[in-house]
N, C-alpha and C positions, 0 to 999 in steps of 0.2 A: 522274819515274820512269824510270830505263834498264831496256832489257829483261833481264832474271833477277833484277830487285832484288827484286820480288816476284811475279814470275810467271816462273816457270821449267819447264814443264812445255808442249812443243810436243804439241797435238791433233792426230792425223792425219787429213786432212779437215774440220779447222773453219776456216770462213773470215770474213773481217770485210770487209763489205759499208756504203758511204755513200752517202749519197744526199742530195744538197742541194738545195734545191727553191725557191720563192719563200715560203715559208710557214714554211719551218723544213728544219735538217740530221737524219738519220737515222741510227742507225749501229745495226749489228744483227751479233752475232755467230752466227754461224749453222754446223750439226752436218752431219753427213756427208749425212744425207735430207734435208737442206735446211729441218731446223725450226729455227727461232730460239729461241737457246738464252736471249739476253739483249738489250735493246735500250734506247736512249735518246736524246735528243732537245738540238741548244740551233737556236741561231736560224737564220737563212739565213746563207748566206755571199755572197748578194750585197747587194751596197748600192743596187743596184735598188730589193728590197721589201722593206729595214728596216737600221736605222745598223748599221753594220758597227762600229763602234769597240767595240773588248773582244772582237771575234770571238776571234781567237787565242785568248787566254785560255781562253776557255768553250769552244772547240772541245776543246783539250788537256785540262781537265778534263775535260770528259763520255768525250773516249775513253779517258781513266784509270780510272773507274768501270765501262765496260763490259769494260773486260780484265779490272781485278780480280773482276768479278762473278764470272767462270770461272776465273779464276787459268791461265789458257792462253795460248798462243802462236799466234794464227792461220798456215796456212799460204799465205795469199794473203789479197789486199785490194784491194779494186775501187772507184773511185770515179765516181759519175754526178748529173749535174747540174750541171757546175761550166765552164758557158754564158757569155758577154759577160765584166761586169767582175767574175763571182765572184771572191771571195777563193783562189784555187787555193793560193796559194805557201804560207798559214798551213795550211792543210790538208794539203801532202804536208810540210810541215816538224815535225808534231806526227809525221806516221806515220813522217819518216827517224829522227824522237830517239830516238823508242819502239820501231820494228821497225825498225832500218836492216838487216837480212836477209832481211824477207818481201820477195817480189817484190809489186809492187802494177801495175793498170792503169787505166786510165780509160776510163768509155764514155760516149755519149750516150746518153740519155732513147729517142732513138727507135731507135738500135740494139738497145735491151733489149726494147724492144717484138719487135721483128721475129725476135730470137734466142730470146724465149720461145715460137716454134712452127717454130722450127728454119729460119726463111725468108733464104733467100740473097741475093735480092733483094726491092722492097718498098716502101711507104710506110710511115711509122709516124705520124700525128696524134698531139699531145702535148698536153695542155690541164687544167693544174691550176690555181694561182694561177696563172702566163703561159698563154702558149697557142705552138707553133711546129711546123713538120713537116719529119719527118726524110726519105730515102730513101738505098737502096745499089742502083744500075745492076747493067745484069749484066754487069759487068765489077769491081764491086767497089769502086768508088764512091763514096764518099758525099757529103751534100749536105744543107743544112737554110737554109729560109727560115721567114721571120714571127721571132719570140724579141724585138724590140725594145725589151719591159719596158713597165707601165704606164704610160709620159706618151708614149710613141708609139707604143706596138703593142698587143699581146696581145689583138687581139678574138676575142672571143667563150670569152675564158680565165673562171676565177671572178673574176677580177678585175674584169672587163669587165662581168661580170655584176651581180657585187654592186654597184659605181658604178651601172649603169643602176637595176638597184633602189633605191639610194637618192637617186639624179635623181628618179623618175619619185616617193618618196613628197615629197619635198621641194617639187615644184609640186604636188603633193595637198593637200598641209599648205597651200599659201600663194592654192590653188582657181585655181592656173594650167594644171591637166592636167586630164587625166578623173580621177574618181575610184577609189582600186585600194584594196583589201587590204595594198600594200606597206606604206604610210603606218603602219598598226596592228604589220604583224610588224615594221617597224624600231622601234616602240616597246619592243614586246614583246623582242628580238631582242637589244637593247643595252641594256635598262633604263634606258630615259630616257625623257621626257618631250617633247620633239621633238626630230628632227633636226641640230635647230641644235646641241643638245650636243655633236654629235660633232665641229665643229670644237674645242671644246674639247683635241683629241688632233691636233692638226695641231702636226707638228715643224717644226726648223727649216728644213729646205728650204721647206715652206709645202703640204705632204703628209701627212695621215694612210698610216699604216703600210699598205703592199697588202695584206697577210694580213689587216688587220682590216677594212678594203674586201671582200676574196674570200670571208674565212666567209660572209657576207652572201649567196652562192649559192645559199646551200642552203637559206634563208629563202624566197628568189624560187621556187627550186624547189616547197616547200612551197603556197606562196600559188597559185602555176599550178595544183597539182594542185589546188586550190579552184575552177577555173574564172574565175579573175580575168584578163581579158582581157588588161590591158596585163601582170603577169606571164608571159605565155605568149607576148605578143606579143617582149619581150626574149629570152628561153629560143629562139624560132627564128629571129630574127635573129643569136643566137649563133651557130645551127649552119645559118647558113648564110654566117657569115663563118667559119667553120673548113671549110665543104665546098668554100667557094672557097681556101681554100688550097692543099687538098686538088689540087682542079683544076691550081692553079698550077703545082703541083711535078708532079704526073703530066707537064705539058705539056713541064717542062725536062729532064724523066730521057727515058732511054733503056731500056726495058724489053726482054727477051726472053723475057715469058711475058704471057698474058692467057686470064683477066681480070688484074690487077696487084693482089697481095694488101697487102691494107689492115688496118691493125694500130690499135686507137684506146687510148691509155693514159692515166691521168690521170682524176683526182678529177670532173673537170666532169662524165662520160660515167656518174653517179649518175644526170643527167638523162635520162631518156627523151623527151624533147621535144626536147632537143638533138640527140641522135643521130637523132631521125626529122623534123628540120629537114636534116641533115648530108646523110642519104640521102636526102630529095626533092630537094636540089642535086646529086648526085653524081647523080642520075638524067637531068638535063637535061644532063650533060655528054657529050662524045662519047667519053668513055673507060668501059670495064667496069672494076668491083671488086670481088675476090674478099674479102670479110669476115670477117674472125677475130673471136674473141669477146674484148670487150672487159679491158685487163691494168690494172684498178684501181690494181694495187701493183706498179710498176715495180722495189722491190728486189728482188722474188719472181723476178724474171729474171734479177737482179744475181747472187743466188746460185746458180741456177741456172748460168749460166756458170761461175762460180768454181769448184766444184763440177767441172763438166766440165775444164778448164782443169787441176785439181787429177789428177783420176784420169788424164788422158793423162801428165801429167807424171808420175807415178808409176808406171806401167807401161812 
Protein backbone atom coordinates (compact mmCIF):
# COMPACT_ATOMS: atom_id res chain seq x y z
CA UNK A 1 0.00 0.00 0.00
CA UNK A 2 1.62 3.66 -0.91
CA UNK A 3 0.30 6.43 0.88
CA UNK A 4 -3.08 7.99 -0.86
CA UNK A 5 -3.79 4.64 -2.47
CA UNK A 6 -6.25 4.24 -0.17
CA UNK A 7 -5.91 6.55 2.48
CA UNK A 8 -5.81 9.93 1.52
CA UNK A 9 -7.22 12.02 4.02
CA UNK A 10 -4.48 13.69 6.59
CA UNK A 11 -6.03 13.97 10.47
CA UNK A 12 -5.03 17.01 12.13
CA UNK A 13 -3.66 15.84 15.28
CA UNK A 14 -3.77 11.97 15.06
CA UNK A 15 -0.79 10.27 15.67
CA UNK A 16 0.45 6.68 15.30
CA UNK A 17 2.24 5.53 18.30
CA UNK A 18 4.53 1.69 18.54
CA UNK A 19 5.63 0.17 20.91
CA UNK A 20 7.67 -3.07 20.89
CA UNK A 21 8.08 -4.87 23.99
CA UNK A 22 9.26 -8.48 24.70
CA UNK A 23 5.84 -9.86 24.68
CA UNK A 24 4.58 -8.48 21.45
CA UNK A 25 4.52 -4.94 19.10
CA UNK A 26 1.74 -2.20 19.68
CA UNK A 27 0.53 0.11 17.30
CA UNK A 28 -2.29 2.49 18.26
CA UNK A 29 -3.63 5.28 16.23
CA UNK A 30 -4.42 7.79 18.55
CA UNK A 31 -6.86 11.38 18.25
CA UNK A 32 -6.15 14.86 19.17
CA UNK A 33 -7.26 14.03 23.34
CA UNK A 34 -5.07 11.30 23.21
CA UNK A 35 -7.97 8.51 22.92
CA UNK A 36 -7.06 5.56 20.87
CA UNK A 37 -8.91 5.63 18.08
CA UNK A 38 -7.78 2.02 16.60
CA UNK A 39 -5.13 -0.49 17.78
CA UNK A 40 -3.36 -3.88 16.91
CA UNK A 41 -1.11 -6.18 17.84
CA UNK A 42 1.81 -8.84 15.90
CA UNK A 43 4.89 -10.24 17.74
CA UNK A 44 7.90 -8.69 19.28
CA UNK A 45 10.56 -7.39 17.10
CA UNK A 46 13.20 -8.70 19.11
CA UNK A 47 14.64 -12.20 18.64
CA UNK A 48 15.48 -12.08 22.30
CA UNK A 49 11.86 -13.27 23.33
CA UNK A 50 10.43 -14.85 20.13
CA UNK A 51 11.78 -16.00 16.33
CA UNK A 52 11.95 -13.04 14.61
CA UNK A 53 11.62 -14.75 11.02
CA UNK A 54 8.38 -13.30 9.19
CA UNK A 55 8.63 -10.12 11.35
CA UNK A 56 8.70 -7.81 8.50
CA UNK A 57 5.84 -9.20 6.84
CA UNK A 58 3.48 -9.20 9.85
CA UNK A 59 4.72 -6.05 11.07
CA UNK A 60 3.75 -4.31 7.42
CA UNK A 61 0.49 -6.02 7.58
CA UNK A 62 -0.80 -5.14 10.92
CA UNK A 63 0.31 -1.43 10.16
CA UNK A 64 -1.93 -1.63 6.96
CA UNK A 65 -4.96 -2.60 8.98
CA UNK A 66 -4.55 -0.01 11.50
CA UNK A 67 -4.38 2.95 8.76
CA UNK A 68 -6.98 1.54 6.91
CA UNK A 69 -9.18 1.24 10.00
CA UNK A 70 -9.44 5.21 9.96
CA UNK A 71 -8.65 5.72 6.53
CA UNK A 72 -6.17 8.66 7.71
CA UNK A 73 -2.91 9.99 7.55
CA UNK A 74 -1.12 10.28 10.83
CA UNK A 75 0.68 13.50 11.46
CA UNK A 76 3.69 12.12 13.50
CA UNK A 77 4.78 8.49 14.61
CA UNK A 78 6.82 7.53 17.59
CA UNK A 79 8.46 4.51 18.05
CA UNK A 80 9.51 2.86 21.61
CA UNK A 81 10.87 -0.22 22.69
CA UNK A 82 13.26 -0.94 19.92
CA UNK A 83 16.33 -2.01 22.64
CA UNK A 84 19.49 -4.43 21.91
CA UNK A 85 19.07 -6.71 18.72
CA UNK A 86 15.34 -5.44 18.00
CA UNK A 87 14.51 -5.63 14.53
CA UNK A 88 14.55 -1.62 14.06
CA UNK A 89 15.41 -1.57 10.30
CA UNK A 90 11.90 -3.68 9.19
CA UNK A 91 10.01 -1.37 11.40
CA UNK A 92 11.10 2.29 10.07
CA UNK A 93 11.26 0.49 6.45
CA UNK A 94 7.28 -0.41 6.61
CA UNK A 95 6.76 3.48 8.07
CA UNK A 96 9.37 4.98 5.17
CA UNK A 97 7.03 2.74 2.22
CA UNK A 98 3.82 3.80 3.88
CA UNK A 99 4.36 7.53 5.26
CA UNK A 100 7.73 8.42 3.67
CA UNK A 101 6.44 12.28 4.74
CA UNK A 102 5.37 11.80 8.39
CA UNK A 103 8.18 12.82 10.44
CA UNK A 104 8.57 9.96 12.97
CA UNK A 105 10.87 9.61 16.27
CA UNK A 106 12.10 7.23 18.64
CA UNK A 107 12.16 7.04 22.37
CA UNK A 108 13.05 4.78 25.28
CA UNK A 109 10.71 2.94 27.50
CA UNK A 110 12.16 4.99 30.32
CA UNK A 111 12.19 8.39 28.74
CA UNK A 112 8.22 7.85 28.31
CA UNK A 113 7.98 7.09 31.83
CA UNK A 114 9.68 10.31 33.11
CA UNK A 115 7.97 12.55 30.09
CA UNK A 116 4.54 11.38 31.38
CA UNK A 117 4.87 13.68 34.55
CA UNK A 118 6.81 16.23 32.63
CA UNK A 119 10.28 15.23 34.55
CA UNK A 120 13.44 16.61 33.26
CA UNK A 121 15.61 14.82 34.99
CA UNK A 122 15.02 11.17 36.75
CA UNK A 123 15.01 7.57 37.03
CA UNK A 124 12.57 5.51 35.11
CA UNK A 125 12.44 1.53 36.35
CA UNK A 126 11.08 -0.52 33.36
CA UNK A 127 9.99 -4.08 33.93
CA UNK A 128 7.56 -5.89 31.86
CA UNK A 129 8.63 -9.30 30.04
CA UNK A 130 12.59 -7.70 30.57
CA UNK A 131 13.23 -5.67 33.10
CA UNK A 132 16.09 -2.36 32.78
CA UNK A 133 16.46 1.37 34.01
CA UNK A 134 16.51 4.23 32.34
CA UNK A 135 17.70 7.95 33.65
CA UNK A 136 18.41 11.79 32.06
CA UNK A 137 21.19 13.73 34.39
CA UNK A 138 20.60 17.27 34.81
CA UNK A 139 22.41 18.03 32.18
CA UNK A 140 20.37 16.10 29.77
CA UNK A 141 21.82 12.85 29.57
CA UNK A 142 20.81 9.79 29.26
CA UNK A 143 21.78 6.48 30.34
CA UNK A 144 20.17 2.86 30.79
CA UNK A 145 21.63 -0.28 32.48
CA UNK A 146 20.23 -4.04 33.14
CA UNK A 147 18.06 -4.84 29.30
CA UNK A 148 20.40 -8.11 28.77
CA UNK A 149 17.31 -10.23 27.74
CA UNK A 150 16.37 -13.57 29.41
CA UNK A 151 19.42 -15.94 29.21
CA UNK A 152 21.53 -13.11 31.06
CA UNK A 153 19.73 -10.52 32.53
CA UNK A 154 16.14 -9.30 33.16
CA UNK A 155 15.80 -10.08 36.85
CA UNK A 156 13.22 -9.51 38.50
CA UNK A 157 11.23 -8.84 34.92
CA UNK A 158 7.90 -11.24 34.27
CA UNK A 159 10.07 -13.22 32.85
CA UNK A 160 12.18 -13.75 35.63
CA UNK A 161 9.40 -14.27 37.52
CA UNK A 162 7.42 -16.72 35.65
CA UNK A 163 10.82 -19.06 35.32
CA UNK A 164 11.06 -18.83 38.99
CA UNK A 165 7.48 -20.01 39.28
CA UNK A 166 7.85 -22.54 37.17
CA UNK A 167 11.33 -23.77 38.92
CA UNK A 168 10.04 -23.73 41.98
CA UNK A 169 6.49 -25.92 40.74
CA UNK A 170 8.79 -28.31 38.80
CA UNK A 171 10.77 -29.45 42.20
CA UNK A 172 7.24 -29.45 43.83
CA UNK A 173 6.11 -31.83 41.37
CA UNK A 174 9.33 -34.07 41.59
CA UNK A 175 9.15 -33.40 46.05
CA UNK A 176 12.64 -31.70 45.62
CA UNK A 177 11.39 -28.17 47.09
CA UNK A 178 8.88 -27.25 49.69
CA UNK A 179 5.60 -27.61 48.84
CA UNK A 180 3.71 -24.31 46.92
CA UNK A 181 0.51 -23.69 45.35
CA UNK A 182 2.66 -22.87 42.14
CA UNK A 183 2.86 -26.58 41.13
CA UNK A 184 -1.41 -26.59 40.85
CA UNK A 185 -1.70 -22.92 39.09
CA UNK A 186 0.95 -24.21 36.41
CA UNK A 187 -1.40 -26.90 35.81
CA UNK A 188 -4.21 -24.80 35.97
CA UNK A 189 -2.40 -21.99 34.00
CA UNK A 190 -1.20 -23.93 30.78
CA UNK A 191 -3.73 -26.85 30.82
CA UNK A 192 -1.46 -29.58 31.27
CA UNK A 193 -1.02 -32.09 33.36
CA UNK A 194 2.58 -31.45 34.58
CA UNK A 195 5.25 -29.30 33.86
CA UNK A 196 7.05 -31.43 31.96
CA UNK A 197 4.53 -30.56 28.89
CA UNK A 198 5.85 -27.51 28.62
CA UNK A 199 9.14 -28.55 27.24
CA UNK A 200 7.02 -29.83 24.62
CA UNK A 201 7.23 -25.79 23.16
CA UNK A 202 10.84 -25.57 23.51
CA UNK A 203 12.26 -24.21 20.03
CA UNK A 204 15.08 -24.52 18.22
CA UNK A 205 17.52 -22.46 20.04
CA UNK A 206 16.44 -25.05 23.03
CA UNK A 207 14.11 -22.13 24.68
CA UNK A 208 10.54 -21.82 25.25
CA UNK A 209 9.24 -18.52 24.07
CA UNK A 210 9.81 -15.59 26.97
CA UNK A 211 6.36 -14.34 26.69
CA UNK A 212 5.09 -17.60 27.38
CA UNK A 213 7.56 -17.95 30.37
CA UNK A 214 6.38 -14.00 31.52
CA UNK A 215 2.43 -14.58 31.30
CA UNK A 216 3.24 -16.97 34.08
CA UNK A 217 3.71 -13.75 36.53
CA UNK A 218 0.70 -13.01 37.07
CA UNK A 219 -0.10 -16.70 38.07
CA UNK A 220 2.84 -16.30 40.77
CA UNK A 221 1.21 -13.15 41.59
CA UNK A 222 -2.11 -14.66 42.05
CA UNK A 223 -0.85 -17.78 44.24
CA UNK A 224 1.26 -15.03 46.68
CA UNK A 225 -1.96 -13.34 47.21
CA UNK A 226 -2.98 -16.93 48.51
CA UNK A 227 -0.38 -16.75 51.13
CA UNK A 228 1.93 -19.32 49.61
CA UNK A 229 5.19 -18.65 51.03
CA UNK A 230 7.53 -19.54 48.42
CA UNK A 231 5.24 -17.46 45.69
CA UNK A 232 5.87 -14.36 47.64
CA UNK A 233 9.24 -15.42 48.54
CA UNK A 234 9.93 -15.02 44.45
CA UNK A 235 7.59 -11.71 44.02
CA UNK A 236 10.37 -9.89 46.61
CA UNK A 237 13.37 -11.15 45.61
CA UNK A 238 12.11 -9.70 42.26
CA UNK A 239 11.76 -6.37 43.76
CA UNK A 240 14.58 -6.41 45.31
CA UNK A 241 16.75 -7.11 42.27
CA UNK A 242 14.87 -4.22 40.43
CA UNK A 243 15.50 -1.78 43.79
CA UNK A 244 19.09 -2.73 43.32
CA UNK A 245 19.27 -1.56 40.07
CA UNK A 246 17.48 1.07 40.88
CA UNK A 247 20.43 1.83 43.30
CA UNK A 248 22.92 1.12 40.70
CA UNK A 249 21.92 3.86 38.36
CA UNK A 250 21.14 6.50 41.07
CA UNK A 251 24.88 5.84 42.13
CA UNK A 252 26.36 6.53 38.20
CA UNK A 253 23.95 9.76 37.42
CA UNK A 254 24.64 12.96 38.45
CA UNK A 255 21.34 14.52 39.83
CA UNK A 256 20.52 18.23 40.56
CA UNK A 257 17.51 17.73 42.68
CA UNK A 258 16.58 15.59 45.65
CA UNK A 259 14.85 13.41 46.49
CA UNK A 260 15.52 11.95 42.65
CA UNK A 261 12.14 11.26 41.10
CA UNK A 262 11.38 7.82 40.40
CA UNK A 263 9.03 6.74 37.65
CA UNK A 264 8.19 2.75 37.74
CA UNK A 265 6.42 1.52 34.23
CA UNK A 266 5.75 -1.79 32.96
CA UNK A 267 3.28 -4.68 33.43
CA UNK A 268 5.34 -6.39 36.57
CA UNK A 269 4.43 -3.22 38.95
CA UNK A 270 0.37 -5.17 38.77
CA UNK A 271 2.48 -6.63 41.82
CA UNK A 272 2.09 -5.13 44.95
CA UNK A 273 4.65 -7.30 46.63
CA UNK A 274 7.03 -6.26 44.16
CA UNK A 275 6.98 -2.65 44.45
CA UNK A 276 6.88 -3.10 48.37
CA UNK A 277 10.10 -5.42 48.03
CA UNK A 278 11.46 -2.35 45.63
CA UNK A 279 10.80 0.18 48.32
CA UNK A 280 12.18 -1.66 51.51
CA UNK A 281 15.50 -1.88 49.22
CA UNK A 282 15.51 1.70 48.10
CA UNK A 283 14.97 2.37 51.93
CA UNK A 284 18.38 0.85 53.06
CA UNK A 285 20.06 2.80 50.26
CA UNK A 286 21.74 6.08 50.93
CA UNK A 287 19.74 7.94 48.32
CA UNK A 288 16.04 9.61 48.62
CA UNK A 289 13.25 9.02 46.07
CA UNK A 290 10.69 11.05 45.18
CA UNK A 291 7.80 8.49 43.79
CA UNK A 292 5.35 8.87 40.99
CA UNK A 293 2.57 6.84 40.57
CA UNK A 294 3.15 3.89 38.71
CA UNK A 295 2.70 4.25 34.19
CA UNK A 296 1.23 0.67 33.54
CA UNK A 297 0.91 1.70 29.81
CA UNK A 298 3.90 3.13 28.51
CA UNK A 299 2.20 4.09 24.87
CA UNK A 300 -0.09 6.44 26.99
CA UNK A 301 3.07 8.67 27.25
CA UNK A 302 4.02 7.84 23.78
CA UNK A 303 1.01 9.80 22.73
CA UNK A 304 1.27 11.95 24.92
CA UNK A 305 4.45 13.33 23.59
CA UNK A 306 3.35 13.19 20.07
CA UNK A 307 0.62 15.01 20.77
CA UNK A 308 2.71 17.81 22.28
CA UNK A 309 5.40 17.52 19.60
CA UNK A 310 2.33 17.97 17.18
CA UNK A 311 0.68 21.24 18.76
CA UNK A 312 4.28 23.11 19.08
CA UNK A 313 4.82 22.22 15.70
CA UNK A 314 1.74 23.72 14.51
CA UNK A 315 1.61 26.94 16.13
Amino acid sequence: MQEGSTIDTKNDMTCLAIESGGSGTRLALAGPDETILHEAHCRSASPLYRDANGFQAEFAGTLDRVLQAEGVIPEAIAVVGLAGPADRASIHAALKHRLPRVPRIEHSEGELGLARYDLQEGIALVAGTGASCHAIDHQGARSAIGGYGPQFGDEGSAYWIGREGLRAAFRAEQKRGEETKLLEAARDFYHIESPWQLLDEVQAGGHIAAPRVAEFAAAVDGVAADWDKTARAILEEAGTHLGNLVIDMAARTDFDVEPIPLVFTGGVFHAKRVLSAIEATLSRSPYLFAYHPVVLEPISGLIRLLQRDITIRNT
